[in-house]
Structures are given as structure tokens and as C-alpha cells.
N, C-alpha and C positions, 0 to 999 in steps of 0.2 A: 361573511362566510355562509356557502347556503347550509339553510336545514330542513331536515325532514319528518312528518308526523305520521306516526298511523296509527289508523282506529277502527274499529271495529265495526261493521255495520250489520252484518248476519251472518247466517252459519257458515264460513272460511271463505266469508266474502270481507275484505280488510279495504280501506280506503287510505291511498298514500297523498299527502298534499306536499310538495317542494316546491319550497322558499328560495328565491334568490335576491342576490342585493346585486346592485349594479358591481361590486368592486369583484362579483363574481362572473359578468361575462364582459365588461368593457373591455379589458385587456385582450381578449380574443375579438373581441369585433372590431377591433383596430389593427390587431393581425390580419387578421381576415379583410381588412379592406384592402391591404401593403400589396397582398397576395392576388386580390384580385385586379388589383391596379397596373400589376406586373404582365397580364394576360389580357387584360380586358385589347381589346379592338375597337379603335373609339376612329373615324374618321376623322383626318386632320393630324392626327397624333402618334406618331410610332409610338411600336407594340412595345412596351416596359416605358415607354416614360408618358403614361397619361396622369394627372396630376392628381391625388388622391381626392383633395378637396373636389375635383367635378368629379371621378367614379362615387366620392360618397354623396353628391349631390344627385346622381343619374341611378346608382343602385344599391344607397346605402341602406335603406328599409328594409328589400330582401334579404341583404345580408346581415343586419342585425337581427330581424327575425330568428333566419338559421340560424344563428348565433346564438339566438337567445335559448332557441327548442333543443339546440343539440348538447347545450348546457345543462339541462332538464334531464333528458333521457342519461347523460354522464350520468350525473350524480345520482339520478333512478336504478340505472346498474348495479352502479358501484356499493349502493346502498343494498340492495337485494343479494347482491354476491355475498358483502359482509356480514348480513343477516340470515344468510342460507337461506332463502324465504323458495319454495317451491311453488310455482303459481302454475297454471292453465294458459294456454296462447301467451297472448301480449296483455300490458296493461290499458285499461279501455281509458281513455279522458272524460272526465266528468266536467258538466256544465259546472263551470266556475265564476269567481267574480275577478278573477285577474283582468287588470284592465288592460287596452288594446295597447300592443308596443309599439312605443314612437322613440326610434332612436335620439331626435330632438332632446327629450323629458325621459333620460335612465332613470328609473327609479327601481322600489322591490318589485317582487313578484313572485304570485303564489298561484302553480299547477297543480290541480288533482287528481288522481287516478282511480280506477277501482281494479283493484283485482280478483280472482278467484284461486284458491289457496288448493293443492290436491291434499287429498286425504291421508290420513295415515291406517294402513290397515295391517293384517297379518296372514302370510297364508300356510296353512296344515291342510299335507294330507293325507296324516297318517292314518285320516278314517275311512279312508277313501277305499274301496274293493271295487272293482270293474267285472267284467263277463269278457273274457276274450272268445267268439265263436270259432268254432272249428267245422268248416264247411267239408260234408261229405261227399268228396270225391265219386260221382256212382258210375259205372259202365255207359248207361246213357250218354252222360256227359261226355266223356271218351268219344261216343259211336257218332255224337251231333260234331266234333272238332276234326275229327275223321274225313268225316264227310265234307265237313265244312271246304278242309284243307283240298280232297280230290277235286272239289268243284272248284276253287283259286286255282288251282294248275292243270285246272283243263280243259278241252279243247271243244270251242263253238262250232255248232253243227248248226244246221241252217235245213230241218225238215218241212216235210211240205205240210203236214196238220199238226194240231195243238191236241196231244195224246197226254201230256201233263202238269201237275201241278207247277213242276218245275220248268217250263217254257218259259221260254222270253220274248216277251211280244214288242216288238214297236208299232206304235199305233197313234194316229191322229185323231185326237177332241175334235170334234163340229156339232154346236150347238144348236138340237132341234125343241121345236113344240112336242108335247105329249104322244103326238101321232108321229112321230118320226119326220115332221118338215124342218126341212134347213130354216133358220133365223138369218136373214138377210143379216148383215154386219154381224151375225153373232160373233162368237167365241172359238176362236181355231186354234189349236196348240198341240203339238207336239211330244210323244212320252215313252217311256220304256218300261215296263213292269212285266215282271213274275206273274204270274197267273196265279201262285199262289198269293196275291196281295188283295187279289180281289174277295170278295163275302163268299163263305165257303157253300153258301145257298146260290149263285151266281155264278159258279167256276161252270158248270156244267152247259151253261149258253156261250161257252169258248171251244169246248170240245168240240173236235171234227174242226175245228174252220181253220181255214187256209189265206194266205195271204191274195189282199183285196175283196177280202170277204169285210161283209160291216155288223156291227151290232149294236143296237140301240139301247143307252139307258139311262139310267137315272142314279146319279152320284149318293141318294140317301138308301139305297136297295144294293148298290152294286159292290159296298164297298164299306167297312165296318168305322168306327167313330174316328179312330184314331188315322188308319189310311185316308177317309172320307175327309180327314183335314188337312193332310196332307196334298191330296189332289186339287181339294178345292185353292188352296192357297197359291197352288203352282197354276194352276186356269186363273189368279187374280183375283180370286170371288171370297166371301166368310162362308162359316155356319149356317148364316141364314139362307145360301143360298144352295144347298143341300138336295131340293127339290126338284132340281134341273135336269134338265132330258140334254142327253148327245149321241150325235153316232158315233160309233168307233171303230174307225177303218184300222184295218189289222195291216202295217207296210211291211213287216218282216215277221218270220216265224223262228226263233231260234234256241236250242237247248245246248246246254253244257256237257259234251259227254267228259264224265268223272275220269280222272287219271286214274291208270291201274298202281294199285298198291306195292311199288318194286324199289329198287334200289336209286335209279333214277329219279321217282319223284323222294325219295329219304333228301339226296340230296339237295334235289330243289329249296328243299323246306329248310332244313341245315345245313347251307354251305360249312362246308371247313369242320363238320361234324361228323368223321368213319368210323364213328363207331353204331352207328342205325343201321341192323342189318337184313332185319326182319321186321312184319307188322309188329310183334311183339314186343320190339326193341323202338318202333317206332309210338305204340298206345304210354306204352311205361314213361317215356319220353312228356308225352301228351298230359300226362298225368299229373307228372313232376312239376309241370309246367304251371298248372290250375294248381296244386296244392299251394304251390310259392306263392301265385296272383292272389287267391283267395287268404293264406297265411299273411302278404303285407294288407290285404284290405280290413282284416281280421284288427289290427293291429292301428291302423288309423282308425279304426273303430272306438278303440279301447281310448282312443289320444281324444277323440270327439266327446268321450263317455268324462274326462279327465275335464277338458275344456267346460264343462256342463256343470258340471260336480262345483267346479274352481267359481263360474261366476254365478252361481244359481247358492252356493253356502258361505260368501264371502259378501258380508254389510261393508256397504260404503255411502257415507253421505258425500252431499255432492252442494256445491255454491250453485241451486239453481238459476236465481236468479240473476248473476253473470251471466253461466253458461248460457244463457236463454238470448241476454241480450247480444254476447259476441255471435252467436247463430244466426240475429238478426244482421248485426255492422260487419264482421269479422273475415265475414267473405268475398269473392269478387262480385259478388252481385249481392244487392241488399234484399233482406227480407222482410215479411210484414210480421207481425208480432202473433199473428193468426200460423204464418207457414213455420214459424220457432217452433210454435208450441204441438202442431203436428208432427214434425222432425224431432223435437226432444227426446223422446221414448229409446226413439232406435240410435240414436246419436248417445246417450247416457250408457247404453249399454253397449258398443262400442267404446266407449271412452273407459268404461268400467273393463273390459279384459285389455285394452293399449296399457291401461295402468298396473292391472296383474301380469300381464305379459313381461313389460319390462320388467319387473322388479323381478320376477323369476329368470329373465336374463341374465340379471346381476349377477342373482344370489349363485347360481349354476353354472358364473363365468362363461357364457357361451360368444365366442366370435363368430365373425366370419371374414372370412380371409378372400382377399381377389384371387386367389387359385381355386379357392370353393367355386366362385363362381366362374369362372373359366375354366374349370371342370365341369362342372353344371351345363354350361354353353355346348362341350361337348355331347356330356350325355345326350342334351336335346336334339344334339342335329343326328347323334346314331337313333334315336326313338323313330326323328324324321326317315331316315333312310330304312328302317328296319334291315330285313334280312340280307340287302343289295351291300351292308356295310360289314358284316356281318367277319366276313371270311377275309376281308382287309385288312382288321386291326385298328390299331389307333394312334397310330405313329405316323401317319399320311402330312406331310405339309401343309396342306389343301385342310387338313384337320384343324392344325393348331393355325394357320391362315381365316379360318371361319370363326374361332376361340378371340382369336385378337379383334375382330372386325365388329364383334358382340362385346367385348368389354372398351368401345368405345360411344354404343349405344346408350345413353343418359339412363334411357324406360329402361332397357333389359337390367343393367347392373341392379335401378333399386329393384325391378321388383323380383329379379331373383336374388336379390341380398334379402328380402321380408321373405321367399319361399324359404330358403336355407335357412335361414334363422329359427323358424315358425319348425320347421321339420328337425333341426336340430336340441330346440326345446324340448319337443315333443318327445323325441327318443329319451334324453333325457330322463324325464318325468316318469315315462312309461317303465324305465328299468328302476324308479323309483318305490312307483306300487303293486299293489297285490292285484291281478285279473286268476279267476279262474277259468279253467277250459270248460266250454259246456259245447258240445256238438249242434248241429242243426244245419236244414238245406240249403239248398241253394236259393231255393224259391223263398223260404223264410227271412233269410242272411238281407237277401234283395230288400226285404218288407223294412225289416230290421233300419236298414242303409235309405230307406225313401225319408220316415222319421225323424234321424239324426244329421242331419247335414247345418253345415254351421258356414 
């Protein structure tokens, strides 16, 4: 009968050894040969009557082996299930002195394992206080979405000089020397930018000029760090190449004249919305809008602030060194003992909220249901359509046709089954603790949100 030991070798790192006697797996590797005898394809011999004796003669080693190992892993199961034992991954096989199986010579045999044990912890957070921000809404704000919106609904004009900030230029890169000479093979490409994009010390060498007019310059003068990376990256170049001279033929001159503020464009913006009747009705609108955006971002803040709190006041030891060595074996591609211990950090603390996470699943009973996510699926494709879906509803064929088509996708289901989850926790938790309101900007709120991202 097989048996099992275990002992202890470091901190909820446990080593299991199972024992087998032949009268524990001979019986099945005589099954198992019937079985394959029945299938095997042996030329010469129809399929079910090859004679056991030549299948165990031609492939009875392998199949005593698996015989022997899948004997091992039973009784490993069975024994962890009976002992509630909560371990980490799989169990690792340790160098042992089980000797080589030879169907020949049944005899005993003794496998070892090592495991790694998860911890027992507890989580409180009833000391927990969070900051929910409440971002202030200003007229600014309003007067920039305003605008924003007349420019999205309206209509490209095609003047003959570049009079503002606001033009749109198309314009071709050609990469010169210092003096303005063409670079034989240089760099030629293709662009469309704002005028406002360019360095606000810069904009003024565009005014007046007209298409097939050129202007020559230098990507680290012309153009401020962030656009200046932008550019360079879409020319093919880095940072270091910053210092570069091009002309830049200007092929089109073109500006947006802004829609007028009327009933028509209301509904542009809000289909299947009559009740916008006025600017008035349309800023309030505007308003409503950013307070909600800002109010749920306020709010995953608070959940961020929660997540922080949770693995940053919550001790857990950890079976390093498993976890170390499955990091090394455990994956599709092996590691050196040097890239573990690099990866351990970030890997520990990851495994450190997987482990708070579920357990606050539990305790909170939270599911999720495949209509969560085949609602999910929907949400996402109205996000995709925005306002074109807007004034259709959601009752479309074509709707719940897209819904199905995604809950057969393997990637979509898990990884919006872990958003849902992860968001459902979240609220959760959030109606659990105390945040106070404390007001502050936009521009602050942003600082705030660069900070805490998780």
C-alpha cells in the first residue's frame, strides 16, 4: 500500500516523499498493457488482436513508466486533497534516489517533492480612511470642450496663408545639412500637424506662407521635447537625433471653420437627445458630463488608494526559496538562477495581492456570470461606436450577434472575466470604507492619478 511522508524543510516550504510497492501499480500496468494491445497498430497483425506479450515486449517500459508516475501524482492528489494542504503552482520533483524503473525488476519506490505552502494571513480595513477628490468643474473647462466639440463638427477650409495657431498643415520632411542642402538618400516623409504643435518660439516662421512655400529646420528648435519625440520617432530617428536640419515643404494649407453653436450641431453631438435646446442647455449638458467622468475617476482612485493600503499593511511570508526555484523550472522557458532572483521582487508582490484578491473574493462572495460578460462585450462595442450607436439602442441583432461572437473568443472571456471581477471587488470594498471629500483641480487630480497607478 503506498505511503506518504512529510517534513519540513523551511519556512512553508514542506517536502512530500511517496512510497510505492509494486502491488500498487502492477495491477494497472497490466491494464494498461490489455488496453493498449487493443489499439496498438502493429504491422502484420489486425488492430485488437496484437498479442500482449510482443506489445509488452515493443512498448511495455513506456507504459510502465506512465504507470508508474501517474500512480505517484494519484496518491499526491489524493493525499493533499485529504490534508487540505494549500500549496503554490505544482509540486517541484526533487533529486531523489529512486532507482530507474524497469518493468523487468517491480520493486518499491520512493518519489519526492517539494512544495511551497501559501500563507495564512488576515485582512482589516477598518482602519482604513481614503481622500475621494472632487474635481472642480471650472467655465474654462466648459469653454475648452465647447470648442473642442465646434472643431469635431466642422467644416475644412482649404485657405491660401497660414494666419493661425489653428491651421493644418500638410507638409513633407526632406532632410538637409545645416545650410539648407538636400542629403542625397536622406530622409523624406510625409505629415500633417497643427501649427499649434510646433515650439511657440517657431510658429511665427509659418505665418504668411502659403502652399509650396518651404521652410527649413531643425527638429530640436522647431518643436518642444515631447512633440520633438513624437516627430523624430515617426521620421525613424531617436533623441539623439534631435539636431537634424529638414525642409519642410508646406502641400496643403488647411483650417477648421468651427460649427455654429445651433440646434443642429446639439444634435449632432446627441443624437436621440431633444431636450438641448440652447448653448445653455447644451454647457450644463458639458458639465454633467466631466463631473460623472471625473466623479468615476475620483472613485477608482479611492479603489487604487484601497489596493495600496491592502498590500502595503498586510505581512505575508512567503516559501522563497521554491518560489525562486519554480521561477527558474516552472515556466515555458527555463531561467538562470541570476533572472529569479531579478524577477522575484516584482513577482512576490504580485503574487502577494493574487493572494489578497482572492480571498476577498471569497469572503464578499463575488461572481461573475457569462451575461456579465456578454454585457461587458456590449458595453465595449457601444464605447467603440460612441455617439453613431448612440440613438439606436441596444436591442439591434447585429448587437447581441457581436455579444455572441466575443463570448466565444478564449482571450476576451478571461480577460474580461479578471476586469469584472477586479471592478466588482472594487465597488465592493469601496462601499465598505470611509473616503472623505476633499476638493482639488484638474491639474492637481491629473498629478495626483501620474503617482498611483497600479
Amino acid at each position: 500500500m503506498a505511503t506518504i511522508t512529510r517534513e519540513n524543510i523551511g519556512l512553508l516550504n514542506d517536502k512530500l516523499t511517496v512510497t510505492l510497492t509494486k502491488d500498487d501499480y502492477l495491477k494497472g500496468f497490466e491494464t494498461s498493457l490489455k488496453k493498449y494491445a487493443k489499439t496498438a497498430n502493429i504491422p502484420g497483425f489486425r488492430k485488437g488482436m496484437v498479442p500482449t506479450g510482443l506489445v509488452k515486449k515493443m512498448y511495455g517500459q513506456g507504459v510502465f513508466s506512465d504507470e508508474v508516475l501517474r500512480k505517484v501524482e494519484q496518491e499526491m492528489n489524493a493525499y493533499m486533497a485529504k490534508e487540505q494542504i494549500d500549496i503554490f503552482a505544482q509540486p517541484l520533483p526533487l533529486e531523489n534516489d529512486a532507482r530507474v524503473l524497469d518493468m523487468n525488476n517491480p520493486i518499491d519506490y520512493a518519489f519526492s517533492f517539494e512544495i511551497g505552502l501559501k500563507p495564512n494571513f488576515e485582512v482589516d480595513l477598518s482602519k482604513f480612511t481614503g481622500t475621494r477628490y472632487v474635481v472642480t468643474v471650472t467655465d474654462e473647462m466648459i469653454n475648452d470642450e465647447v470648442a473642442r466639440l465646434q472643431t469635431r463638427f466642422g467644416k475644412m477650409t482649404e485657405p491660401e496663408l497660414v494666419s493661425s495657431e489653428d491651421n493644418v498643415l500638410n507638409v513633407t520632411f526632406t532632410e538637409t545639412d545645416e545650410k539648407g542642402n538636400i542629403i542625397e538618400n536622406g530622409i523624406t516623409k510625409d505629415n500633417s500637424l497643427l501649427v499649434k504643435y510646433f515650439a511657440e518660439g517657431f510658429r511665427n516662421n509659418l505665418m504668411g506662407k502659403k502652399k509650396e512655400d518651404v521652410v527649413n529646420l531643425q527638429i530640436k528648435t522647431a518643436f518642444e521635447d515631447k512633440e520633438a519625440e513624437t516627430i523624430l520617432s515617426d521620421l525613424g530617428l531617436t533623441k539623439d537625433d534631435a539636431d537634424k536640419h529638414f525642409n519642410l515643404l508646406i502641400t496643403k494649407v488647411g483650417l477648421v471653420e468651427k460649427a455654429e453653436l445651433n440646434e443642429e450641431l446639439f444634435i449632432q453631438i446627441y443624437p436621440g437627445n431633444d431636450q438641448i435646446k440652447t448653448e445653455a442647455d447644451l454647457r450644463n449638458e458639458i458639465k454633467s458630463e466631466i463631473e460623472k467622468y471625473y466623479a468615476q475617476s475620483a472613485q477608482n482612485q479611492v479603489h487604487d488608494q484601497i489596493y495600496h493600503y491592502l498590500v502595503d499593511h498586510i505581512n505575508m511570508d512567503f516559501p522563497e526559496s521554491f518560489l525562486k526555484r519554480w521561477l527558474q523550472n516552472g515556466g515555458e522557458k527555463p531561467k538562470t538562477a541570476e533572472e529569479a532572483e531579478a524577477e522575484f521582487p516584482a513577482f512576490v508582490k504580485q503574487l502577494k495581492w493574487t493572494l489578497i484578491s482572492s480571498k476577498l473574493t471569497q469572503d464578499n462572495k463575488i461572481e461573475v456570470l457569462p451575461e456579465d460578460i456578454r454585457n461587458f462585450a456590449k458595453m465595449q462595442l457601444f464605447s467603440y461606436m460612441g455617439n453613431q450607436l448612440g440613438a439606436l439602442g441596444d436591442n439591434q441583432q447585429w448587437v447581441d450577434d457581436y455579444a455572441n461572437r466575443m463570448m466565444q473568443d478564449k482571450k476576451f472571456v478571461e480577460d474580461s472575466y479578471h476586469r469584472i471581477n477586479a471592478e466588482k471587488l472594487f465597488d465592493a470594498l469601496g462601499a465598505q470604507v470611509k473616503a472623505n471629500d476633499e476638493p482639488i483641480s484638474a491639474d492637481d487630480f491629473a498629478k495626483k492619478l501620474e503617482h498611483h497607478h497600479h
